[in-house]
N, CA, C and O atoms as a DFTB+ gen file, in Angstrom:
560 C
 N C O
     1  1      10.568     -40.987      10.578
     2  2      11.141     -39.660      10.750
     3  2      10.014     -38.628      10.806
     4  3       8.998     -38.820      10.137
     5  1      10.116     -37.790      11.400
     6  2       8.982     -36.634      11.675
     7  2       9.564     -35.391      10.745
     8  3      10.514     -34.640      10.968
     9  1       8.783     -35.438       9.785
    10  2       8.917     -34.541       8.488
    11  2       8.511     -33.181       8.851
    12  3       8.970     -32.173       8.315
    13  1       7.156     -33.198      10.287
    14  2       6.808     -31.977      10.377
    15  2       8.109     -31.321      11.036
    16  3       8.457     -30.269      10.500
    17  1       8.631     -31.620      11.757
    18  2       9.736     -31.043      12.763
    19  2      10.689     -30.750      11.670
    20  3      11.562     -30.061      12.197
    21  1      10.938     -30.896      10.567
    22  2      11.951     -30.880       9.587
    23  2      11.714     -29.153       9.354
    24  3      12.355     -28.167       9.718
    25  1       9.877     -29.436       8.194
    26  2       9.794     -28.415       7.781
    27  2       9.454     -26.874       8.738
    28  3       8.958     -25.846       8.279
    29  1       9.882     -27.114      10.112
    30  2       9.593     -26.073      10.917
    31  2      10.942     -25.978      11.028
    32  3      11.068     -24.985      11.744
    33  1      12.045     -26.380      10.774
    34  2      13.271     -25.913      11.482
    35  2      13.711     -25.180      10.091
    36  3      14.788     -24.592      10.191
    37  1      13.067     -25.102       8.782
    38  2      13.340     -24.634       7.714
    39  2      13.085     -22.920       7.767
    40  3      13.713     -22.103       7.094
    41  1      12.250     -22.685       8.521
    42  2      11.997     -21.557       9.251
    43  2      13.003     -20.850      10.275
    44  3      13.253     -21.451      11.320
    45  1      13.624     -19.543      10.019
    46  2      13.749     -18.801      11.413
    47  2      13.292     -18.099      11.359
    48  3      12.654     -17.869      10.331
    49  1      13.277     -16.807      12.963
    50  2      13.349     -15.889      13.057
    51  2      14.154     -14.964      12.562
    52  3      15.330     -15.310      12.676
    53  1      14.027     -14.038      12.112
    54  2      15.353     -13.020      10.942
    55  2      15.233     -13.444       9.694
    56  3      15.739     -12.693       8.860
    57  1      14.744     -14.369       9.312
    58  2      15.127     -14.983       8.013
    59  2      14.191     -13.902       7.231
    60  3      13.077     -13.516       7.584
    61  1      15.119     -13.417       5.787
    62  2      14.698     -12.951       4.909
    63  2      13.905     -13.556       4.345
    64  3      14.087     -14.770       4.243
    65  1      12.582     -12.873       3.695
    66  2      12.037     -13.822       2.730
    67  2      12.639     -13.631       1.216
    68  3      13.716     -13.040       1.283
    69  1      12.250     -13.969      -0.180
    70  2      12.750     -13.601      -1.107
    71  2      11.892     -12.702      -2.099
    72  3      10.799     -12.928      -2.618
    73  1      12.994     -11.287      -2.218
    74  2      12.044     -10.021      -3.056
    75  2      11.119     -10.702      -3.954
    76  3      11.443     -11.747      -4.518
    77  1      10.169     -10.241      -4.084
    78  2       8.954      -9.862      -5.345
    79  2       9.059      -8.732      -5.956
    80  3       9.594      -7.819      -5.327
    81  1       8.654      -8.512      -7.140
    82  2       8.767      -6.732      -7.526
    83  2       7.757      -7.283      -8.873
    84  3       7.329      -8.397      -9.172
    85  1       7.640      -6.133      -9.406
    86  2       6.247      -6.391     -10.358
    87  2       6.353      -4.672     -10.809
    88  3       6.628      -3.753     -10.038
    89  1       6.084      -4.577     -12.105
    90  2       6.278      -3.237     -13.071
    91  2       4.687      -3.033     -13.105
    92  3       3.968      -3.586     -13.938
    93  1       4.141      -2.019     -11.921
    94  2       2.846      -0.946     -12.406
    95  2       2.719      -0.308     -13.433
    96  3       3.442       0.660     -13.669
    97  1       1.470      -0.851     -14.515
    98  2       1.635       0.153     -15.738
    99  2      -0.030       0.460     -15.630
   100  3      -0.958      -0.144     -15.091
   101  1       0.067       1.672     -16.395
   102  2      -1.573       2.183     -16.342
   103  2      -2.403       1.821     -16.640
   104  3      -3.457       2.348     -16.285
   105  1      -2.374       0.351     -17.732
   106  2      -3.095      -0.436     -18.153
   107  2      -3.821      -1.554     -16.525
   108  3      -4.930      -2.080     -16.435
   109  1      -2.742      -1.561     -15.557
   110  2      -3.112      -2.120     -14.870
   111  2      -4.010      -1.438     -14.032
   112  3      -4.747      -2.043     -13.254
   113  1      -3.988       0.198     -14.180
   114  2      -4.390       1.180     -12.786
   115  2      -5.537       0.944     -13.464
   116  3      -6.384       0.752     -12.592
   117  1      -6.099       0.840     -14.659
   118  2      -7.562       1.309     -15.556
   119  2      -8.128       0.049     -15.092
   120  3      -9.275       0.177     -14.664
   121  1      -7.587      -1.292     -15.051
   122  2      -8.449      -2.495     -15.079
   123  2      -8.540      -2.547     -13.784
   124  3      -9.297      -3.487     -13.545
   125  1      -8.133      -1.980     -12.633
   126  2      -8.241      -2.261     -11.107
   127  2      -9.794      -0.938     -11.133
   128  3     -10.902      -1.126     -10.631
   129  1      -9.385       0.114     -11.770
   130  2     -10.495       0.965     -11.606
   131  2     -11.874       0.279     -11.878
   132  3     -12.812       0.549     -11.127
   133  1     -12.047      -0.615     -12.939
   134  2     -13.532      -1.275     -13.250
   135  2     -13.108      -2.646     -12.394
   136  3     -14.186      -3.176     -12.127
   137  1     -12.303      -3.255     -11.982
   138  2     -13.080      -4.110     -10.550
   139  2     -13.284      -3.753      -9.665
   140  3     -14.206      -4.256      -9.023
   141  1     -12.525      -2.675      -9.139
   142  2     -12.939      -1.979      -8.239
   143  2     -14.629      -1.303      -8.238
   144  3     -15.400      -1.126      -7.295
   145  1     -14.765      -1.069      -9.520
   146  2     -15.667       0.158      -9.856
   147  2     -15.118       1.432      -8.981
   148  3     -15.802       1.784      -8.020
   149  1     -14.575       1.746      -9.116
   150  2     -13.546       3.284      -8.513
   151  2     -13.666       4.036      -9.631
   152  3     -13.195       3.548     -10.659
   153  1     -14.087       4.911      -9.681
   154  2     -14.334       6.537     -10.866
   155  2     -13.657       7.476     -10.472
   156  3     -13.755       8.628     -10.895
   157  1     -12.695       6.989      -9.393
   158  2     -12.004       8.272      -8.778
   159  2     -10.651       8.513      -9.915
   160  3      -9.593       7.884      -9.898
   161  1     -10.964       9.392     -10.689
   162  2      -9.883      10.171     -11.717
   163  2      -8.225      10.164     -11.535
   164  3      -7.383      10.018     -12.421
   165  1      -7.995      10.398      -9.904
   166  2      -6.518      10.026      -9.826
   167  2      -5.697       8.356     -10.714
   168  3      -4.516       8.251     -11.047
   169  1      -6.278       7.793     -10.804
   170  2      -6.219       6.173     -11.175
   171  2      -6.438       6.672     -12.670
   172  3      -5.707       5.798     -13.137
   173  1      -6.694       7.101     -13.362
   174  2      -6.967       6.891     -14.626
   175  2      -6.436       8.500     -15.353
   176  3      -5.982       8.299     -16.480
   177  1      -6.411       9.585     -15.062
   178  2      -6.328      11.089     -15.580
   179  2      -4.924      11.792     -14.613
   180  3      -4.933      12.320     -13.501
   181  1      -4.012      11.581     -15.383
   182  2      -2.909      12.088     -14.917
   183  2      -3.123      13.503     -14.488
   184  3      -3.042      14.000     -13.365
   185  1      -3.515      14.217     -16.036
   186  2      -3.978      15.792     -15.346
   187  2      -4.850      16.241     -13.886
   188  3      -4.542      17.192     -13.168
   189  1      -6.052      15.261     -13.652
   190  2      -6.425      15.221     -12.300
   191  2      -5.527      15.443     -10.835
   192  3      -5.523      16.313      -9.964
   193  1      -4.593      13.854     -11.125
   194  2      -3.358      14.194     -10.059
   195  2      -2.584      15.399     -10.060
   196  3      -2.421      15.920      -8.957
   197  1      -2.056      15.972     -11.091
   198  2      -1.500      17.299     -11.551
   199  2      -1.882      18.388     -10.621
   200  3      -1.306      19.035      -9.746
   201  1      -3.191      18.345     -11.189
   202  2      -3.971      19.425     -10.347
   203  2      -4.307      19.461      -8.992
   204  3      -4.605      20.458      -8.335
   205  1      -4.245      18.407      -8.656
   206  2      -4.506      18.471      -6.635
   207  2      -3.021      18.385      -6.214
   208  3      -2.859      18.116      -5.023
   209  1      -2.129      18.525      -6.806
   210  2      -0.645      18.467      -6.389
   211  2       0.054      17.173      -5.555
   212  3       0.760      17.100      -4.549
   213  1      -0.621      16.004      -6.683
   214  2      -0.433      14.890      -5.724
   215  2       1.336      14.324      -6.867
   216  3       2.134      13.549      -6.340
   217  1       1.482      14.626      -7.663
   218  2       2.183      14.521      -8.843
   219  2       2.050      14.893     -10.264
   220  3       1.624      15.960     -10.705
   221  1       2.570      13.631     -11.071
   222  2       2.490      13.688     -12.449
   223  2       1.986      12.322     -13.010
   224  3       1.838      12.074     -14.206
   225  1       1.796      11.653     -12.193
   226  2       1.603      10.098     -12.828
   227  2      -0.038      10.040     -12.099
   228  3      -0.418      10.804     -11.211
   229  1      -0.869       8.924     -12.735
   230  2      -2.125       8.357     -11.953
   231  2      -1.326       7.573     -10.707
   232  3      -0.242       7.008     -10.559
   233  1      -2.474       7.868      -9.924
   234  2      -1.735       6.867      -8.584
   235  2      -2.449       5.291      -8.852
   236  3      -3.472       5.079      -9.504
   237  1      -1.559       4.230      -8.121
   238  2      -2.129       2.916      -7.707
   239  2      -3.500       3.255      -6.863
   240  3      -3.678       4.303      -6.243
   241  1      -4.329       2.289      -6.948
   242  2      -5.187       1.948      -6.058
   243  2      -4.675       0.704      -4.784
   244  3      -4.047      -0.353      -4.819
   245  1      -5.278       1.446      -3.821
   246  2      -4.689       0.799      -2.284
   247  2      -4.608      -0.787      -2.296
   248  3      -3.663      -1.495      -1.946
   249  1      -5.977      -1.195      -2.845
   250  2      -6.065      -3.229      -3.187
   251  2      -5.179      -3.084      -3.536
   252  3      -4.294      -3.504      -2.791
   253  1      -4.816      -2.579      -4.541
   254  2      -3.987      -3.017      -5.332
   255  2      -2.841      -3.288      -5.004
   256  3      -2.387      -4.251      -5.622
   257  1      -1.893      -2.644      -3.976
   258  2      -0.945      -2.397      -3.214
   259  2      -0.763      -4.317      -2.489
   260  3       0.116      -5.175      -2.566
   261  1      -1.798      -4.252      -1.994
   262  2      -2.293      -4.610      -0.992
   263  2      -1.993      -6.060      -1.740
   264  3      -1.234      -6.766      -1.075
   265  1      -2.294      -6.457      -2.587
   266  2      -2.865      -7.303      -3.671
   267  2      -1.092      -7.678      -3.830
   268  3      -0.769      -8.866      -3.833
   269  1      -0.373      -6.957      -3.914
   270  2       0.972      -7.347      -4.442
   271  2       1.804      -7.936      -3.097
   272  3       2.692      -8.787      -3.053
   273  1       1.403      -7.439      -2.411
   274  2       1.765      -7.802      -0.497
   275  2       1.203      -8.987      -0.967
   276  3       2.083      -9.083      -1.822
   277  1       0.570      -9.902      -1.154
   278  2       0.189     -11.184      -0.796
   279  2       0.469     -11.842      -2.088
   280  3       0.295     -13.046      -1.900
   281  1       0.783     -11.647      -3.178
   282  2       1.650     -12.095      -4.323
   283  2       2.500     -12.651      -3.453
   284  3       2.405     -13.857      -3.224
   285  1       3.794     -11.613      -2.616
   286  2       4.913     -11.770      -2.516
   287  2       4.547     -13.117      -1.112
   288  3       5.579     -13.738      -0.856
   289  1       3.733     -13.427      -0.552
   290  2       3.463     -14.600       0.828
   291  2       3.562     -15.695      -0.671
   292  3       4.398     -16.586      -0.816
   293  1       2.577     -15.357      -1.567
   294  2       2.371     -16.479      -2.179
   295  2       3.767     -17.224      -2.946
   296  3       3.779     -18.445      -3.101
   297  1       4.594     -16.606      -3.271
   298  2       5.539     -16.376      -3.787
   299  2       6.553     -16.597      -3.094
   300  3       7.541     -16.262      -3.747
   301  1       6.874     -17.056      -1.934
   302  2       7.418     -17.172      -0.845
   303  2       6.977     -18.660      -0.008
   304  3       7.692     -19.558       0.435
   305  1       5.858     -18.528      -0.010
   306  2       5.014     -19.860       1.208
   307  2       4.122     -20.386       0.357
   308  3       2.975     -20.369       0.804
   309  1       4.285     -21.000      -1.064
   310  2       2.971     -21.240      -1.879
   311  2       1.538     -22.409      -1.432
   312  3       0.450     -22.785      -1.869
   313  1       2.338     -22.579      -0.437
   314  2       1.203     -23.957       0.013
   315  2       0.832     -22.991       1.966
   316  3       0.710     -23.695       2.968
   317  1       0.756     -21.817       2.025
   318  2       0.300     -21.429       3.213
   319  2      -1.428     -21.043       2.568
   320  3      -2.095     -21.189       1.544
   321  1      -1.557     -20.409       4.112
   322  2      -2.676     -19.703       3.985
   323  2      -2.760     -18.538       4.859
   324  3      -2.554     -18.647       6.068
   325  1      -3.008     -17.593       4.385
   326  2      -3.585     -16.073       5.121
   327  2      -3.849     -15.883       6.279
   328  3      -3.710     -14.678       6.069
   329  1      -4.115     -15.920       7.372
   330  2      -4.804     -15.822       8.850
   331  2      -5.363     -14.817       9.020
   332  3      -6.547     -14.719       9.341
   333  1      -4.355     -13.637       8.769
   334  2      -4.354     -12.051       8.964
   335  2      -3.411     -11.317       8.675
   336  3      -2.283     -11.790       8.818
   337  1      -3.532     -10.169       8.263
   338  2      -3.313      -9.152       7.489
   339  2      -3.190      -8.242       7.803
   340  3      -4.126      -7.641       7.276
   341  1      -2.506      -7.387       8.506
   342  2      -2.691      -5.833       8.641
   343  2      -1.863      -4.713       8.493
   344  3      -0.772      -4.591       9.050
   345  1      -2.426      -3.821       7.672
   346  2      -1.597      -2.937       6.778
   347  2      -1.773      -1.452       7.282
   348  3      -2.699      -1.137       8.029
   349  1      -0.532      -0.283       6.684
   350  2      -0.383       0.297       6.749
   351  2       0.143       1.301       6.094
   352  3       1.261       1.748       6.350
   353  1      -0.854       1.875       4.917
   354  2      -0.484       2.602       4.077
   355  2       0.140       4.269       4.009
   356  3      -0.581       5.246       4.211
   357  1       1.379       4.337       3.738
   358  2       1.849       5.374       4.499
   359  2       2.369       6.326       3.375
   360  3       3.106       7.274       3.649
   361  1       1.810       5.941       1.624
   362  2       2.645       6.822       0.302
   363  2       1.587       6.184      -0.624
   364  3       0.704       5.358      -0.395
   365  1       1.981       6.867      -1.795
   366  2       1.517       6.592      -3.331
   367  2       2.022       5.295      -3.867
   368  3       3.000       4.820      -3.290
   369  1       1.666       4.838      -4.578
   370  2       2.555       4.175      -5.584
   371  2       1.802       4.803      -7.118
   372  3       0.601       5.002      -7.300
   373  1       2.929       5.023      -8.093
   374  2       2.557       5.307      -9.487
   375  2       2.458       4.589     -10.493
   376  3       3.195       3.624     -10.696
   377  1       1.486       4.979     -11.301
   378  2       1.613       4.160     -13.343
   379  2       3.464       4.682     -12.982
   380  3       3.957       5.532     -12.240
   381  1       4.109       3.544     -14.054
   382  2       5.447       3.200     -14.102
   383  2       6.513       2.603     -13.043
   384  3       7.597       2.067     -13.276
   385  1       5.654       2.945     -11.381
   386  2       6.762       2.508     -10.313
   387  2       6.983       0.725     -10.605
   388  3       6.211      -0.172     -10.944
   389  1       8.028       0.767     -10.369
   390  2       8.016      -0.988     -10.194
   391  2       8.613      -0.930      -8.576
   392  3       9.554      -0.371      -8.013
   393  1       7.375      -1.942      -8.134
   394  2       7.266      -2.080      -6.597
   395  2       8.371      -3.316      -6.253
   396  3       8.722      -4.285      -6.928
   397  1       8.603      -3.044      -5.460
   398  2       9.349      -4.349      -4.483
   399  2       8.755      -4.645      -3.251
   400  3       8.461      -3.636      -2.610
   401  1       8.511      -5.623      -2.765
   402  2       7.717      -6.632      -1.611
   403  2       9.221      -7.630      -1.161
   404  3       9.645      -8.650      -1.703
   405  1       9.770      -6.856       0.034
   406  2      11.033      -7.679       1.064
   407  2      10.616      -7.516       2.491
   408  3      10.099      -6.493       2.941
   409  1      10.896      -8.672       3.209
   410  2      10.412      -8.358       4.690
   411  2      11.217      -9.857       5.113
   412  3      11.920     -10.533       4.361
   413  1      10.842     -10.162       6.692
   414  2      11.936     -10.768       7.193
   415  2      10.834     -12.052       8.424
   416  3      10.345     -11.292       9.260
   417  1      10.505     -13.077       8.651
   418  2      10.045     -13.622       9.561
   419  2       9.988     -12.874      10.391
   420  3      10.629     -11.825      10.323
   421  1       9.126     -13.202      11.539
   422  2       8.943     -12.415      12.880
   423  2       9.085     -13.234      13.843
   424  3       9.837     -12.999      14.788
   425  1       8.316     -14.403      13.721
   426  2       7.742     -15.305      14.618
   427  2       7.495     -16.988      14.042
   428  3       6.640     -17.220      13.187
   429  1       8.172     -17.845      14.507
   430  2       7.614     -19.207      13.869
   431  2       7.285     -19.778      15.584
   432  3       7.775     -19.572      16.694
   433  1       5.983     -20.725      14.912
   434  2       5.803     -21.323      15.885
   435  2       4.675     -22.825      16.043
   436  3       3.451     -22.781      15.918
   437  1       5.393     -23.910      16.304
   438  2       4.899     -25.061      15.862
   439  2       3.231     -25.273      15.959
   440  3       2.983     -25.259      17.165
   441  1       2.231     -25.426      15.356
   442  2       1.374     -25.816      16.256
   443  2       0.387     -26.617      14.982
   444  3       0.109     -26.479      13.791
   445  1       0.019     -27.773      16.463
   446  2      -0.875     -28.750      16.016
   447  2       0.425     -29.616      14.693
   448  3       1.560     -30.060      14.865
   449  1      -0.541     -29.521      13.344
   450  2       0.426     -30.237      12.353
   451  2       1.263     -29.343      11.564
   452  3       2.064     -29.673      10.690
   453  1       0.914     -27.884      12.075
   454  2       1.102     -27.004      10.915
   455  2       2.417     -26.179      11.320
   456  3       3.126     -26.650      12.210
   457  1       2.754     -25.045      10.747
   458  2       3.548     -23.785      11.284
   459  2       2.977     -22.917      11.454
   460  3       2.164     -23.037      10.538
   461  1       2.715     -22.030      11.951
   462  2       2.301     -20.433      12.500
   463  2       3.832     -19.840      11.976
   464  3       4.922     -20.212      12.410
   465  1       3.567     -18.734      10.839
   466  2       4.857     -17.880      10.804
   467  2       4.042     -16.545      10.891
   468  3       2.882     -16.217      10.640
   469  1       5.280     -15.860      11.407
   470  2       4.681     -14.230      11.451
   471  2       5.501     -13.564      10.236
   472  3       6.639     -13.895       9.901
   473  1       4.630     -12.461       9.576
   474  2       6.007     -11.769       8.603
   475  2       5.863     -10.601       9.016
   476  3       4.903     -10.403       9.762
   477  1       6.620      -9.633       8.725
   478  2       6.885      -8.596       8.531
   479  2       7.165      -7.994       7.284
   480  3       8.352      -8.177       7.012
   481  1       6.514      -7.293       6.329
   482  2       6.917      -7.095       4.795
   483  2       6.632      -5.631       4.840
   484  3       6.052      -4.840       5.583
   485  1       7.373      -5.620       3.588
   486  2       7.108      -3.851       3.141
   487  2       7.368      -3.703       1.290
   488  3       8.151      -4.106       0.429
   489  1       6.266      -2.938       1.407
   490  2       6.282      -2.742      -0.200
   491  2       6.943      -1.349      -0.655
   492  3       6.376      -0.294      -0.371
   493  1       8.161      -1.367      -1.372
   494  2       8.997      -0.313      -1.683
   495  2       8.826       0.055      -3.403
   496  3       8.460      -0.738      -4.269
   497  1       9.205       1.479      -3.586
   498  2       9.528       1.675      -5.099
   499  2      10.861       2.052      -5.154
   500  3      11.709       1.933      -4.270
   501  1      11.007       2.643      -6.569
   502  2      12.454       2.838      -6.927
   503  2      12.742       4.260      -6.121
   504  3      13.663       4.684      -5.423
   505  1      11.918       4.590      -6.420
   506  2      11.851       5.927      -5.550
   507  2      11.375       6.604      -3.765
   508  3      11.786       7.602      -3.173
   509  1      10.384       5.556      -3.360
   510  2      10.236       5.714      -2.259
   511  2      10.170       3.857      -1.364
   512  3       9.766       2.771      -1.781
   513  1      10.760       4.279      -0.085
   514  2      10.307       3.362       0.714
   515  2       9.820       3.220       1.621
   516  3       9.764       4.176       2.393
   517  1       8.951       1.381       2.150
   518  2       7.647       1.215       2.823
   519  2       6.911       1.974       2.478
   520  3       6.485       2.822       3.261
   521  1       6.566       1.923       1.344
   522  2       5.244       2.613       1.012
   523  2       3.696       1.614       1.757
   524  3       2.639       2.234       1.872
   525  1       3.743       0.490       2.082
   526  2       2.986       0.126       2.198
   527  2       4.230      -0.785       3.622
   528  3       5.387      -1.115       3.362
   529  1       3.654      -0.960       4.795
   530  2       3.997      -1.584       5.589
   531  2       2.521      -2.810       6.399
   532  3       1.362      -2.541       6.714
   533  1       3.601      -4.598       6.505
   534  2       2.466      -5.478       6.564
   535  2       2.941      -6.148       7.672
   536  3       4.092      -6.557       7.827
   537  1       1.796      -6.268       8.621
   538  2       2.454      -7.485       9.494
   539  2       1.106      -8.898       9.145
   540  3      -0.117      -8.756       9.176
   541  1       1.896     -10.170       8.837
   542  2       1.083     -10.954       8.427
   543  2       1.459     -12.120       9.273
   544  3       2.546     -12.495       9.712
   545  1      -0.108     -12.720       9.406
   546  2       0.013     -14.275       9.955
   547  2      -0.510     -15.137       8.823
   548  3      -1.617     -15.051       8.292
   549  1       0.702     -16.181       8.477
   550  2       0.182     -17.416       8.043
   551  2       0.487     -18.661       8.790
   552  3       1.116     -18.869       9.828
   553  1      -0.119     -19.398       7.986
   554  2      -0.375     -21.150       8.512
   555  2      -0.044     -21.950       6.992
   556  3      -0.649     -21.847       5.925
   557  1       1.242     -22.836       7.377
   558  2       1.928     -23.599       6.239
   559  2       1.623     -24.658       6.885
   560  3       1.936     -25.763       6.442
């Protein structure tokens, strides 16, 4: 029996993948600031953000965003791999948002031993959405 042809028909086009979400807390914005090495004050000094009229909370850092977008592949396709990536950051995310990562196949397509899937994802909060918009290629 040809197992690969199995696990490609497990795939469609439209197919939802399944939400991720994950609770941003400031403990996390401070420890992204020293891997990052980022000193930029929005991430760590609420009053900073205050004052440039960006809000009331420290903002996420963009990896970081970015970083939860590929949680949710992993979390979804745990035995793929990455190809490409390309993003589109279009909002904030805050200390306290809890993000959500939902998006939908784009594209499957057999090749060699493997699958080629395309995604389409978007990273939402409680409060705003696509804050972060992804179109991704992996290989399962």
């Amino acid at each position: 029996m040809d197992f690969t042809y199995l696990s490609y028909m497990k795939y469609k086009v439209g197919q939802k993948i399944n939400e991720w979400s994950y609770h941003v807390k400031q403990e996390n914005l401070n420890a992204w600031s020293k891997i990052l090495n980022d000193p930029n004050p929005i991430h760590f000094d609420s009053e900073t953000v205050k004052k440039i009229g960006l809000g009331d909370k420290c903002i996420n850092q963009g990896p970081a965003n970015i970083t939860y977008i590929i949680n949710a592949i992993f979390y979804n396709f745990p035995k793929s791999r990455i190809l490409s990536i390309k993003n589109r950051l279009n909002g904030n995310v805050f200390a306290d948002d809890v993000v959500s990562i939902s998006g939908k196949i784009t594209k499957v397509l057999n090749k060699d031993e493997s699958i080629l899937i395309s995604l389409l994802l978007k990273l939402s909060t409680q409060e705003n959405d696509s804050l972060v918009v992804s179109n991704i290629d992996i290989i399962q």
